[in-house]
N, C-alpha and C positions, 0 to 999 in steps of 0.2 A: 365089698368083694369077699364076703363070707367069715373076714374077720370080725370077731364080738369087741364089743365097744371095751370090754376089763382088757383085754390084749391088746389092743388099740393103743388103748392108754399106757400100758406097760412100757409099747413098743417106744411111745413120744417120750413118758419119762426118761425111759432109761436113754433115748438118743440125743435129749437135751442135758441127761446129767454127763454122759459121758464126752461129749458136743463142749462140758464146758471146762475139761483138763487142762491145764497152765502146761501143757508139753506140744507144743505144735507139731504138726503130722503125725499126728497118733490117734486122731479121731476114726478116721475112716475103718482104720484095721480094728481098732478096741468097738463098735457098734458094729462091724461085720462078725467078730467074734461074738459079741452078745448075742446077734441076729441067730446064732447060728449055734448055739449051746443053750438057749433059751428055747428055740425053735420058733422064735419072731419073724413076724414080717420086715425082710431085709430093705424093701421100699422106704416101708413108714420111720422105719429107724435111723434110714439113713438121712432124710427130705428134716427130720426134726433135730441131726446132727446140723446138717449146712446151716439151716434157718440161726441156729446160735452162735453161727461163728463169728458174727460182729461183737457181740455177747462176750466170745471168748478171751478176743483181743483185750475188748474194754478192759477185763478180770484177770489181764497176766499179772497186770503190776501189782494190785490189789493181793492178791494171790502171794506174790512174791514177796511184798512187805509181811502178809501177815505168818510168813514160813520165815522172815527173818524174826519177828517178834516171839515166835512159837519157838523154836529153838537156839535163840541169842545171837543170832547172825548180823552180816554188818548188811543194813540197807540199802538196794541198789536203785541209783535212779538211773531210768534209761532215758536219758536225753541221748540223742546222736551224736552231740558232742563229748561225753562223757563214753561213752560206748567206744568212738575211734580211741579217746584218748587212751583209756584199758588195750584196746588193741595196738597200737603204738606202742606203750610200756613194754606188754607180754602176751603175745597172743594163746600162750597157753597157759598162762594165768587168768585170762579171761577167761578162756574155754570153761578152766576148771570152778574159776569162780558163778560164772553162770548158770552150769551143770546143778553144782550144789546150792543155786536158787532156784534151778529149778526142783530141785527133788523137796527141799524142804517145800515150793511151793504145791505139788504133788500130793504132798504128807497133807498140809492142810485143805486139798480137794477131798482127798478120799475121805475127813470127817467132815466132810459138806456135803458131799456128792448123795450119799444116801437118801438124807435132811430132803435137797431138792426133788429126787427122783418121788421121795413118799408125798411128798407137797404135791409135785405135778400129779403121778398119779390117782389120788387122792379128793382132785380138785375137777381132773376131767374123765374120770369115769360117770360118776354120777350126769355129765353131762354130755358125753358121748353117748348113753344108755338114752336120757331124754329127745337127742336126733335121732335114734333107732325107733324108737318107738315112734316119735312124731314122721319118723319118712314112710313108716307101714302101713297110717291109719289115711285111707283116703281121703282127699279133697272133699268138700261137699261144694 
């Protein structure tokens, strides 16, 4: 649809890195903002947002442990039953305790997020470039 395969790619990188921030409900709005300071396709960025969001869950924790490991925090596990128990104790001790896993988990996205987006990019340009060409050159 008139998009070149290097913007293409941009567009999947950047929706899959930003697709995969340990802050839930903040995908949509942060790849509509990319879509739209970048001048991306806001389709393709967003279709390469959703597609990660199993992706995302899987890496809250992950994410979480390694923003307590990065900054010496104490590590959370989120069972459910550990989760009510924090809420029971203090609900706004959880709040806060959560918050500040999530931001240290945050801190360690954004020196990941790059890493990824250059990977993805990197990876399917060259091959989005080879479907362009191959869709152009007729059947025989």
């Amino acid at each position: 649809m008139g998009i070149s395969p290097k913007r293409l790619a941009l567009c999947i990188a950047l929706g899959i890195a930003l697709g995969l921030i340990p802050a839930l409900g903040t995908t949509t709005l942060l790849c509509t903002l990319a879509a739209f300071l970048f001048r991306l396709n806001l389709a393709a960025i967003q279709i390469a947002n959703f597609a990660v969001y199993p992706l995302q869950i899987t890496l809250l924790l992950p994410y979480m442990q390694a923003g307590a490991w990065l900054f010496g925090g104490r590590r959370i596990h989120l069972s459910l039953e550990q989760i009510q128990g924090m809420l029971d104790s203090s609900l706004w001790g959880t709040v806060a305790e959560l918050g500040i896993a999530t931001m240290q988990a945050v801190a360690v996205w954004i020196l990941t997020a790059p890493l990824v987006a250059g990977a993805v990019f990197l990876v399917l340009t060259p091959v989005l470039r080879k479907m362009e060409i191959e869709r152009k050159i007729p059947a025989v």
